[in-house]
N, CA, C and O atoms as a MOPAC input file, in Angstrom:
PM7 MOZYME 1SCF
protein

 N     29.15700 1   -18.78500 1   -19.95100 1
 C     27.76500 1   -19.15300 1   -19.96300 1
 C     27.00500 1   -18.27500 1   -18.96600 1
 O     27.12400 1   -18.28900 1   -17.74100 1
 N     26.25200 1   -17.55500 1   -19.66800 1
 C     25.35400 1   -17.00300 1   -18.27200 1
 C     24.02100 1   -17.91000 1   -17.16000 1
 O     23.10900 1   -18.73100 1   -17.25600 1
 N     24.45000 1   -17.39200 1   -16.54800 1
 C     23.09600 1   -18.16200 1   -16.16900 1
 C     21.98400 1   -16.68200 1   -15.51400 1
 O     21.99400 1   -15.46300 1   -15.34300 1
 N     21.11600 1   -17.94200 1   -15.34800 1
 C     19.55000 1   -16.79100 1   -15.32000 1
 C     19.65500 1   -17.22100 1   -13.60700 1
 O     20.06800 1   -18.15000 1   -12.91300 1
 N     18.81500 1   -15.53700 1   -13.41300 1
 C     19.08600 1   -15.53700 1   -11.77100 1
 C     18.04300 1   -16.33400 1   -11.21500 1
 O     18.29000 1   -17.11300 1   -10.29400 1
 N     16.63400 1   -16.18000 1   -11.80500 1
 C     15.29900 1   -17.13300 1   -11.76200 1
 C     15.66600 1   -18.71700 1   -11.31100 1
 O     15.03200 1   -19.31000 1   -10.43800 1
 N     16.81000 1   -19.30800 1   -12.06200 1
 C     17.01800 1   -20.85700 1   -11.74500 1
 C     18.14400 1   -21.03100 1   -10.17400 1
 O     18.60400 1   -22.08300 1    -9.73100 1
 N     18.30500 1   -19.81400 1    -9.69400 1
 C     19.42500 1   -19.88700 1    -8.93000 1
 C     18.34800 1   -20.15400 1    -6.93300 1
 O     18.00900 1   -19.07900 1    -6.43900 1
 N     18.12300 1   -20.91900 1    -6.43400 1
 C     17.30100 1   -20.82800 1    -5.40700 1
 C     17.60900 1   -19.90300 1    -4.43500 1
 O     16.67800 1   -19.54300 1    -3.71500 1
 N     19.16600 1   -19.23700 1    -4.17000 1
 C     18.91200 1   -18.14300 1    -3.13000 1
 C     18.32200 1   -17.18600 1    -3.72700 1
 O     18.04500 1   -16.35500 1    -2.86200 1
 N     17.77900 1   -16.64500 1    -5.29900 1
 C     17.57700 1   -15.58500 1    -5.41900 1
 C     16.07600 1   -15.72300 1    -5.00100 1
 O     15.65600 1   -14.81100 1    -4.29000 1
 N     15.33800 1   -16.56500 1    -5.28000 1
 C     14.05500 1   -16.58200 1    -4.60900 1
 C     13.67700 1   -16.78600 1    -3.17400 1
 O     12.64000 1   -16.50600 1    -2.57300 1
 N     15.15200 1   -17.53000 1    -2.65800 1
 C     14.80600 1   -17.52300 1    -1.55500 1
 C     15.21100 1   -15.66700 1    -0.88300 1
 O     14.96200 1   -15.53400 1     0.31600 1
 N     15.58000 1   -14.83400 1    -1.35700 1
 C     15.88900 1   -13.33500 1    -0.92300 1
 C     14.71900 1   -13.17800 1    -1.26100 1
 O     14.12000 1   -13.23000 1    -0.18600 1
 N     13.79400 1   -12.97700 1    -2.24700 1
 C     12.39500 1   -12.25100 1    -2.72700 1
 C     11.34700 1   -12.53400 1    -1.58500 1
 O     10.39900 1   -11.81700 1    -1.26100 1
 N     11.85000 1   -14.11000 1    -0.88300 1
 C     10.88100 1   -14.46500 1     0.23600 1
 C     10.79600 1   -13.72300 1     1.29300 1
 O      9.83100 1   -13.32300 1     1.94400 1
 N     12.21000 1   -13.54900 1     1.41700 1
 C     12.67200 1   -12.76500 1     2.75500 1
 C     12.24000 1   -11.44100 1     3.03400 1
 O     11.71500 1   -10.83400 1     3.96800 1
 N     12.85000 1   -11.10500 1     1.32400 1
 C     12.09900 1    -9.22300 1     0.95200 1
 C     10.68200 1    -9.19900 1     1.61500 1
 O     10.30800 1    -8.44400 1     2.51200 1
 N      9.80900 1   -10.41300 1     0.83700 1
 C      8.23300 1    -9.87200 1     0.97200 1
 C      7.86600 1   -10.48400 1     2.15200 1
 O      6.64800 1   -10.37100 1     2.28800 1
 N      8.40900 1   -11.12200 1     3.12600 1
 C      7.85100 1   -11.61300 1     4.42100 1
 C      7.86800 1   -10.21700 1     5.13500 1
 O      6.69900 1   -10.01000 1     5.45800 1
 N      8.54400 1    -9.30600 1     5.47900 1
 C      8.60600 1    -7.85800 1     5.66200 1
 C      7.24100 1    -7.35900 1     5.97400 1
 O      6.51700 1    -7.35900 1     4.97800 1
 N      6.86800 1    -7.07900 1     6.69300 1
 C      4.89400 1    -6.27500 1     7.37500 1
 C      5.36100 1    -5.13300 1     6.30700 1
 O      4.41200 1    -4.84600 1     5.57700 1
 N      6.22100 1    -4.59700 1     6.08400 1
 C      6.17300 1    -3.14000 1     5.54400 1
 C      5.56600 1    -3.72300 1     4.02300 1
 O      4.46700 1    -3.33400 1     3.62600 1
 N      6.40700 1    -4.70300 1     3.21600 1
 C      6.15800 1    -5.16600 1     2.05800 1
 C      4.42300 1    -5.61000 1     1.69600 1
 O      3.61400 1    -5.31400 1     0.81700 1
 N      4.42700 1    -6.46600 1     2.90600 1
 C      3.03200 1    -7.08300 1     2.83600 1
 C      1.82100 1    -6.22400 1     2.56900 1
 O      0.93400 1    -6.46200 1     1.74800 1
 N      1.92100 1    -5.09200 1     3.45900 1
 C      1.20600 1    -3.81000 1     3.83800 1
 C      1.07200 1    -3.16700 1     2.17300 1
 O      0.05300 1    -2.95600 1     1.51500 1
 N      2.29700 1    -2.99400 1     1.86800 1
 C      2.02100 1    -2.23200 1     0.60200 1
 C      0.85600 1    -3.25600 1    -0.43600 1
 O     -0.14100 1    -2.80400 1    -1.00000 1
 N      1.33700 1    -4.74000 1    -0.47200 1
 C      1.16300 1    -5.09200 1    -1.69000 1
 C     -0.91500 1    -5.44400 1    -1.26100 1
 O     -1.88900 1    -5.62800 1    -1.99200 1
 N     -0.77200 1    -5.39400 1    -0.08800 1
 C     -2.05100 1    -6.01100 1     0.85100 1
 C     -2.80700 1    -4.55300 1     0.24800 1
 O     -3.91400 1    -4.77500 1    -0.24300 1
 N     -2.49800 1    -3.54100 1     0.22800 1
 C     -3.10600 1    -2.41200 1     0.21800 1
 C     -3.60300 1    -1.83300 1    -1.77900 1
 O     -4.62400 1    -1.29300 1    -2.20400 1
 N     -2.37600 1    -2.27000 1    -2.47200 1
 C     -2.68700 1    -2.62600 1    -3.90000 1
 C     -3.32800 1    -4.10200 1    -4.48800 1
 O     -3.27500 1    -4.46700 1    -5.66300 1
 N     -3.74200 1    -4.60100 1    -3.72700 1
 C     -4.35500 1    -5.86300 1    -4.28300 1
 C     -6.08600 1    -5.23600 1    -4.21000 1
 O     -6.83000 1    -5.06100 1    -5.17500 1
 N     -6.36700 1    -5.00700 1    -2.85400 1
 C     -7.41200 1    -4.68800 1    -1.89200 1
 C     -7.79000 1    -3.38900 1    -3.02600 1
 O     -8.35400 1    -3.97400 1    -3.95100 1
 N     -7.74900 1    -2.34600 1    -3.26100 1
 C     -7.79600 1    -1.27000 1    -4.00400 1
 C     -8.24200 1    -1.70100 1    -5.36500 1
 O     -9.43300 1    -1.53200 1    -5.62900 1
 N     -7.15100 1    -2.44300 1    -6.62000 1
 C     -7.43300 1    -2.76200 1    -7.25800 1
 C     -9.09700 1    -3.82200 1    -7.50500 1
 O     -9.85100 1    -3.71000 1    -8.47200 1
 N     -9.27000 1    -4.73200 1    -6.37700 1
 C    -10.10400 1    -5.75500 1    -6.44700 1
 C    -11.40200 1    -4.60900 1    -6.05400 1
 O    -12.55600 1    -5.01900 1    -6.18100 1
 N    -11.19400 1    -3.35300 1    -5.63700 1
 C    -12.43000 1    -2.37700 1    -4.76700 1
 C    -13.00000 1    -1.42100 1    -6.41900 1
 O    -14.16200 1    -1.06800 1    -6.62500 1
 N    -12.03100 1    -1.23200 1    -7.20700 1
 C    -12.02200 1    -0.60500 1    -8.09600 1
 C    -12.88800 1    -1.24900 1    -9.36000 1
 O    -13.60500 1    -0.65000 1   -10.16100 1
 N    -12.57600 1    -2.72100 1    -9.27100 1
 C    -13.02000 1    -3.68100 1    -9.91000 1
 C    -14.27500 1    -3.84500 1    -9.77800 1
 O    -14.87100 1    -3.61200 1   -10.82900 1
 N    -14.82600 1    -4.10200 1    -9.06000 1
 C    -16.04600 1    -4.51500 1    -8.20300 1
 C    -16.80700 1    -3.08800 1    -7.89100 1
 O    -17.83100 1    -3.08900 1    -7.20800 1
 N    -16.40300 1    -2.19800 1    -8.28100 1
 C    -17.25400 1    -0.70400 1    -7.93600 1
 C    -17.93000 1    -0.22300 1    -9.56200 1
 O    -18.86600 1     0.49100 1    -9.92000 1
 N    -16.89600 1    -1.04100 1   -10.25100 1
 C    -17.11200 1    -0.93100 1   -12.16200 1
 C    -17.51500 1     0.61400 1   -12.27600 1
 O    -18.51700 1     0.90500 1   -12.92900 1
 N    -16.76100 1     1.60000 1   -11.65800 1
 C    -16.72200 1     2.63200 1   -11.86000 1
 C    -16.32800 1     3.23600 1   -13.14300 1
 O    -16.71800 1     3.73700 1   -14.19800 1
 N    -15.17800 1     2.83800 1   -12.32100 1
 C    -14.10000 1     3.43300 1   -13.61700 1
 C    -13.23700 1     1.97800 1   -14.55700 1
 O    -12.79200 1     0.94700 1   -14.05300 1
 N    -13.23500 1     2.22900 1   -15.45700 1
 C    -13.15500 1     1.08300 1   -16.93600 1
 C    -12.16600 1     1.59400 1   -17.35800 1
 O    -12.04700 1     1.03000 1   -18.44600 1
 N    -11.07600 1     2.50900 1   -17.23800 1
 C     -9.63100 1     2.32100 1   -17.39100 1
 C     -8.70300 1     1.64800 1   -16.70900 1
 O     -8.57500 1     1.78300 1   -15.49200 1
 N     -7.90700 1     0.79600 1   -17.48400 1
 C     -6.98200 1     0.26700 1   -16.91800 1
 C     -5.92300 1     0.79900 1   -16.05600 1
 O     -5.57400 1     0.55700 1   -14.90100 1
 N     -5.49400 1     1.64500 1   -17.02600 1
 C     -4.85600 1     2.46700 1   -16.44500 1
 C     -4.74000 1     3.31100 1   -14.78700 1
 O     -3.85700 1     3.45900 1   -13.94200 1
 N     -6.33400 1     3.76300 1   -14.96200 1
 C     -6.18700 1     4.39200 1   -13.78900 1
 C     -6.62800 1     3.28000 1   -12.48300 1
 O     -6.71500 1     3.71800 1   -11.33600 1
 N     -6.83900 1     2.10300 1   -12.73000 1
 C     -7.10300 1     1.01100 1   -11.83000 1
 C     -5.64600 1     0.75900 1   -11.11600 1
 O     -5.42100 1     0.74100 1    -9.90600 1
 N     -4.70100 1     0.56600 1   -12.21100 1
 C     -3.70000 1     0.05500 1   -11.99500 1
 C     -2.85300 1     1.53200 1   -10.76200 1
 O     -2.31800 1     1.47100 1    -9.65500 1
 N     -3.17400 1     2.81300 1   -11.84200 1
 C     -2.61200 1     3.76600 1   -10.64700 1
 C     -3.19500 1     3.70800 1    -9.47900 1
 O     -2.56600 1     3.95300 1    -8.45000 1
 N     -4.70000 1     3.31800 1    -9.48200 1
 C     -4.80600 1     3.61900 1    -8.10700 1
 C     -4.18100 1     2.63500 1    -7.21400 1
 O     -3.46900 1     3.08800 1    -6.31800 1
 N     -4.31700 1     1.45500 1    -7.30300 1
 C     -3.34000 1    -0.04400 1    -6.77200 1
 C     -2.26000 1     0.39400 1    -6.45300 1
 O     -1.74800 1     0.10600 1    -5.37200 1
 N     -1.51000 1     1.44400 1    -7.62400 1
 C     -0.41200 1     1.72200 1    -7.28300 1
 C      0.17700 1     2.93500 1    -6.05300 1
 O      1.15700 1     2.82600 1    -5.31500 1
 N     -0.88500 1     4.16400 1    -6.16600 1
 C     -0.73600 1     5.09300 1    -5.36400 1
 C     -1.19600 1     4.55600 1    -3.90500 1
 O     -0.73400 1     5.06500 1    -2.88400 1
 N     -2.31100 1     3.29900 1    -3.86600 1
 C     -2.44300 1     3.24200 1    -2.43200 1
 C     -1.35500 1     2.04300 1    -1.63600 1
 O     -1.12000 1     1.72300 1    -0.47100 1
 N     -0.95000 1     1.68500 1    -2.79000 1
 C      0.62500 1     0.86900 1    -1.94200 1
 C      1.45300 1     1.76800 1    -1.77900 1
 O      2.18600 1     1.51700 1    -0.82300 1
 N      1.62500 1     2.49600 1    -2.16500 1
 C      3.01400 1     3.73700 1    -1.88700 1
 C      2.31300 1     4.52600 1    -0.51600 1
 O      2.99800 1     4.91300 1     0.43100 1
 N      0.56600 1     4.71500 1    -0.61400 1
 C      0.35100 1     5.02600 1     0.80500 1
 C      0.71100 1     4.31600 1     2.05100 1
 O      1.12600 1     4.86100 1     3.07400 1
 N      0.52500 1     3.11500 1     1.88100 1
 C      0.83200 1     1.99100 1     2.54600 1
 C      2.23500 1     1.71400 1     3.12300 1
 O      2.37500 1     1.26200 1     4.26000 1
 N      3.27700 1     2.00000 1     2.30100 1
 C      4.56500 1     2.19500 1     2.89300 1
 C      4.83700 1     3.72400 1     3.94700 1
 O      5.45900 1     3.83500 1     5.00300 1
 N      4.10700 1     4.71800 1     3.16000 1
 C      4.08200 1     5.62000 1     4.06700 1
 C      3.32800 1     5.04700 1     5.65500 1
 O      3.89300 1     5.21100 1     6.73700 1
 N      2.32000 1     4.54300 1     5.53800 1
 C      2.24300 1     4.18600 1     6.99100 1
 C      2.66700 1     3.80700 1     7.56600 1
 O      2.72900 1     4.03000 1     8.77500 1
 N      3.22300 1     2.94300 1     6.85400 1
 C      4.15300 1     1.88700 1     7.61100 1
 C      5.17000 1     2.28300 1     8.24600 1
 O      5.54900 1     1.77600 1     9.30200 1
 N      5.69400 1     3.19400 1     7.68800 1
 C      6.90700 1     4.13400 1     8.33400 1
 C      6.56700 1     4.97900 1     9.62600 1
 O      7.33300 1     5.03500 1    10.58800 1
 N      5.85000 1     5.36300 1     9.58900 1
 C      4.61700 1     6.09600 1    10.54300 1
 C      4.34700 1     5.02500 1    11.53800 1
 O      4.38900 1     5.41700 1    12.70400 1
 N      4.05900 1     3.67200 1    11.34400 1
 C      3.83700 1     2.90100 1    12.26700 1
 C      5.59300 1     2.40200 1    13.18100 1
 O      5.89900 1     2.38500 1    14.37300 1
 N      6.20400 1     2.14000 1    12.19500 1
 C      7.85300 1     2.25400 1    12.73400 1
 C      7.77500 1     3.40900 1    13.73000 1
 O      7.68200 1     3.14400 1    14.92900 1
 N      7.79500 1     4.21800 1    13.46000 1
 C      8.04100 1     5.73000 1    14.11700 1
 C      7.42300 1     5.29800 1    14.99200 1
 O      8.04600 1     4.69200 1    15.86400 1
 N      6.26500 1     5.40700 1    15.08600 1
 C      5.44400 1     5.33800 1    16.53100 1
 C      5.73800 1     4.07200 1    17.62100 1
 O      5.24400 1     3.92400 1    18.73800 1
 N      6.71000 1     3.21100 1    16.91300 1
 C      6.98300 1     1.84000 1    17.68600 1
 C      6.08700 1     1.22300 1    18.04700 1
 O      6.08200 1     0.89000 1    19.23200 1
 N      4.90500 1     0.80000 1    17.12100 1
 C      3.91000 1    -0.09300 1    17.09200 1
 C      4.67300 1    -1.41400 1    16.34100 1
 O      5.72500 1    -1.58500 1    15.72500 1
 N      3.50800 1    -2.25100 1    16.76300 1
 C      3.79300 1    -3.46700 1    15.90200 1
 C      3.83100 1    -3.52500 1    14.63000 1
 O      3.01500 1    -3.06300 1    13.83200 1
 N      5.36600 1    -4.44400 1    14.30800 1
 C      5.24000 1    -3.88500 1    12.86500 1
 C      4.13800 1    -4.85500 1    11.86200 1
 O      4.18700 1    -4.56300 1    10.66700 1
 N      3.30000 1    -5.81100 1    12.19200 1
 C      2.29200 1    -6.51200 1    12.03500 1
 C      0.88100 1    -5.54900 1    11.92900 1
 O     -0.21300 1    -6.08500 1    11.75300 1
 N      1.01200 1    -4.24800 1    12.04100 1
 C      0.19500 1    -3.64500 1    11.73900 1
 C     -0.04500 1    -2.98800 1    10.21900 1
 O     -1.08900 1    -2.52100 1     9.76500 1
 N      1.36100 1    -3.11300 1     9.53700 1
 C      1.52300 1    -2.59700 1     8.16500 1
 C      0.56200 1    -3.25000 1     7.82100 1
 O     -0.29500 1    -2.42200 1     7.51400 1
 N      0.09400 1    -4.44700 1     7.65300 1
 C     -0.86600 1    -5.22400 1     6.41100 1
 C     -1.98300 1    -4.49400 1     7.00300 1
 O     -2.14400 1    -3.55600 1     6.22200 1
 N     -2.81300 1    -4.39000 1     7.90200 1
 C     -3.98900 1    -4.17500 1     8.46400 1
 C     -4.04000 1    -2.75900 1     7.85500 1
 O     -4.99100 1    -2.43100 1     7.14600 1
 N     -2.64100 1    -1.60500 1     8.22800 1
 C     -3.22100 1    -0.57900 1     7.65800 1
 C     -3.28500 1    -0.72300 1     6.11200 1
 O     -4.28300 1    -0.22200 1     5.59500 1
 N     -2.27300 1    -1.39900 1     5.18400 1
 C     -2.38000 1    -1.42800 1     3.80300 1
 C     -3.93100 1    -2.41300 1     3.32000 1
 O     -4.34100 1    -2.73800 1     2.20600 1
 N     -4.41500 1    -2.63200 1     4.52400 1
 C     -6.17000 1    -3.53800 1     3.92300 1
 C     -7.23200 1    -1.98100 1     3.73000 1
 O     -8.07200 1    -1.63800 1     2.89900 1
 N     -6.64700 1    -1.34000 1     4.97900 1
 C     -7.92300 1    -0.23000 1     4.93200 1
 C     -7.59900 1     0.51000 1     4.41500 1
 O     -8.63500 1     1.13900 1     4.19500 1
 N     -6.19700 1     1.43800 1     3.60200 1
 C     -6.08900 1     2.06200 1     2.75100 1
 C     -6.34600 1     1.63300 1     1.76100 1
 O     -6.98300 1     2.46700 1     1.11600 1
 N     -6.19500 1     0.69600 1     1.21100 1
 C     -6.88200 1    -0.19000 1    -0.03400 1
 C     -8.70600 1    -0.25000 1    -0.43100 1
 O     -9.33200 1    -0.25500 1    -1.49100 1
 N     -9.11900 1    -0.29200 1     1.10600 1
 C    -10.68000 1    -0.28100 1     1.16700 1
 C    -10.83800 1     0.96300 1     0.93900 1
 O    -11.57300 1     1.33400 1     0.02400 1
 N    -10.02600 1     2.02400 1     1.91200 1
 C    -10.68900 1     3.35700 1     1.70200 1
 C    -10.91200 1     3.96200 1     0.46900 1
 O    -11.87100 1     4.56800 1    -0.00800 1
 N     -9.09400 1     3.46200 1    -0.19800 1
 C     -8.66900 1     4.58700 1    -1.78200 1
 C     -8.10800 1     6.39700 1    -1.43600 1
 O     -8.20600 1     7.29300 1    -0.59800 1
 N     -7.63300 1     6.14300 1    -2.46600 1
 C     -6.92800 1     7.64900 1    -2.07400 1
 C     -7.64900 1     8.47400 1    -1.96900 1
 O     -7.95500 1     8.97800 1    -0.88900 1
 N     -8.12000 1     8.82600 1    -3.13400 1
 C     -9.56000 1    10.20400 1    -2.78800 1
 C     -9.84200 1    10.11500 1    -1.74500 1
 O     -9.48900 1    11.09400 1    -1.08800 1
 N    -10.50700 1     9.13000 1    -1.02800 1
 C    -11.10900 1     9.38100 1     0.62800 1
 C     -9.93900 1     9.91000 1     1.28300 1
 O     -9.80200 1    10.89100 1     2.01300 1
 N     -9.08500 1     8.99900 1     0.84100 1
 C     -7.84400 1     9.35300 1     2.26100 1
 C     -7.18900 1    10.77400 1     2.00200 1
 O     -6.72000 1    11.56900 1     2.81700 1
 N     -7.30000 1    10.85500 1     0.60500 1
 C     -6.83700 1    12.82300 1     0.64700 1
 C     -7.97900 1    13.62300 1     1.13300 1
 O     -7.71800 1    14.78600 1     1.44200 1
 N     -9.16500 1    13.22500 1     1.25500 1
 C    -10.10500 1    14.24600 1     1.98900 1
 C     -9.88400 1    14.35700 1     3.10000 1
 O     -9.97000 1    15.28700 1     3.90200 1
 N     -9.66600 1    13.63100 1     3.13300 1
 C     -9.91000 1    13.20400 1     4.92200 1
 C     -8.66400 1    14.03800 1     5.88800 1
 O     -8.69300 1    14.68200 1     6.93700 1
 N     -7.24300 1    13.50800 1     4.59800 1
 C     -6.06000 1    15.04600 1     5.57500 1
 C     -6.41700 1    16.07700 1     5.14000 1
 O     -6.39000 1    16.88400 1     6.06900 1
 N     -6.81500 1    16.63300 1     4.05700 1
 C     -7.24600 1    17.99300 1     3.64400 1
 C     -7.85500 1    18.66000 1     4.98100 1
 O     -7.34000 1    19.52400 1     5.69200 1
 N     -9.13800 1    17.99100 1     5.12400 1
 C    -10.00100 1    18.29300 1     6.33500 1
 C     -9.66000 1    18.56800 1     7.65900 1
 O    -10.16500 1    19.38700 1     8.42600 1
 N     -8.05400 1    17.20200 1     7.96800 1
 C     -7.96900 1    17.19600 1     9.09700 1
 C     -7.11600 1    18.64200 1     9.25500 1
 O     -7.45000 1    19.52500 1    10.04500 1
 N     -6.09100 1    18.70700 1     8.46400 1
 C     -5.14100 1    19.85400 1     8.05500 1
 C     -5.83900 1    20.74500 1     7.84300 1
 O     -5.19900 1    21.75300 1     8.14300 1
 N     -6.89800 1    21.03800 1     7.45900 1
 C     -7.95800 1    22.50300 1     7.43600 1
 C     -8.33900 1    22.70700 1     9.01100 1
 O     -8.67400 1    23.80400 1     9.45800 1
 N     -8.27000 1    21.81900 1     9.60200 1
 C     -8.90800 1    21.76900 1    11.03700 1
 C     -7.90000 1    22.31500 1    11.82100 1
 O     -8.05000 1    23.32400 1    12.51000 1
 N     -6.58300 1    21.48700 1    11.70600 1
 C     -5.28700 1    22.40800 1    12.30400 1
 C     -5.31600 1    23.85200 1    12.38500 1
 O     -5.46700 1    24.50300 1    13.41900 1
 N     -5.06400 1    24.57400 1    10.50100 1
 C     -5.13100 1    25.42500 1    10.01200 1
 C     -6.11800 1    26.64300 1    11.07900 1
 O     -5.57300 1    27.63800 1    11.55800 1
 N     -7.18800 1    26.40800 1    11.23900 1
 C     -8.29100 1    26.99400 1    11.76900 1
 C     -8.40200 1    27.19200 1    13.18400 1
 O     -9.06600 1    28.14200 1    13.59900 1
 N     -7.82300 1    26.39700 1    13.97800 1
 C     -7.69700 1    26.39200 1    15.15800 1
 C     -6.06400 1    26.73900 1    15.43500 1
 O     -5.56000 1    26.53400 1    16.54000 1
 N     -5.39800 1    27.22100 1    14.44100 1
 C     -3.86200 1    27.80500 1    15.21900 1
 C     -4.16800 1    29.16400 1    15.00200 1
 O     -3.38700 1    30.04000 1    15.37400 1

C-alpha cells in the first residue's frame, strides 16, 4: 500500500522547519512583494513575465542572503532584504550594479 507523503505529519512538519529559515523567508518575502508590485503597477499583463519576475527576484534574494551569511550579519535580515528587492525589481537592481561596476571600472 503506498501511502502519500502529504498525510504523514513529519513531512510537514520538515517543510515548517525548511521555511522557518530567514534565507527561505527572504526569498519567498521577496517573490510575493514583486509579484503583488507588478500587479498593482498593471504594467505589464503577462503572466508569464509576472511570474518570472517573482521568480528572478527570489533567486535575488537568496543571493543576498548568502552575502548577508558572509558578512556575519543577522540572519533575520534575509526577509528585510527579500521585501526591498521585491519593492525594487530586477531592472532597478541590474542598473544599479551596472552603474556601480561602471564606477569601479572607471576609477581602476
Amino acid at each position: 500500500m503506498h501511502v502519500m507523503p502529504e498525510k504523514n505529519p513529519d513531512f510537514w512538519a520538515a517543510i515548517w522547519l525548511a521555511l522557518s529559515n530567514p534565507l527561505w523567508q527572504g526569498s519567498i518575502m521577496a517573490a510575493v512583494i514583486s509579484g503583488l508590485r507588478v500587479l498593482y503597477e498593471a504594467k505589464e499583463t503577462s503572466k508569464r513575465r509576472i511570474i518570472l519576475e517573482a521568480l528572478m527576484c527570489g533567486a535575488l534574494s537568496l543571493s543576498a542572503s548568502s552575502v548577508i551569511e558572509w558578512m556575519a550579519w543577522p540572519s533575520s535580515l534575509s526577509v528585510a532584504a527579500g521585501g526591498t528587492i521585491g519593492f525594487i525589481g530586477v531592472t532597478a537592481i541590474r542598473e544599479l550594479i551596472i552603474r556601480f561596476l561602471g564606477r569601479k571600472a572607471d576609477s581602476a
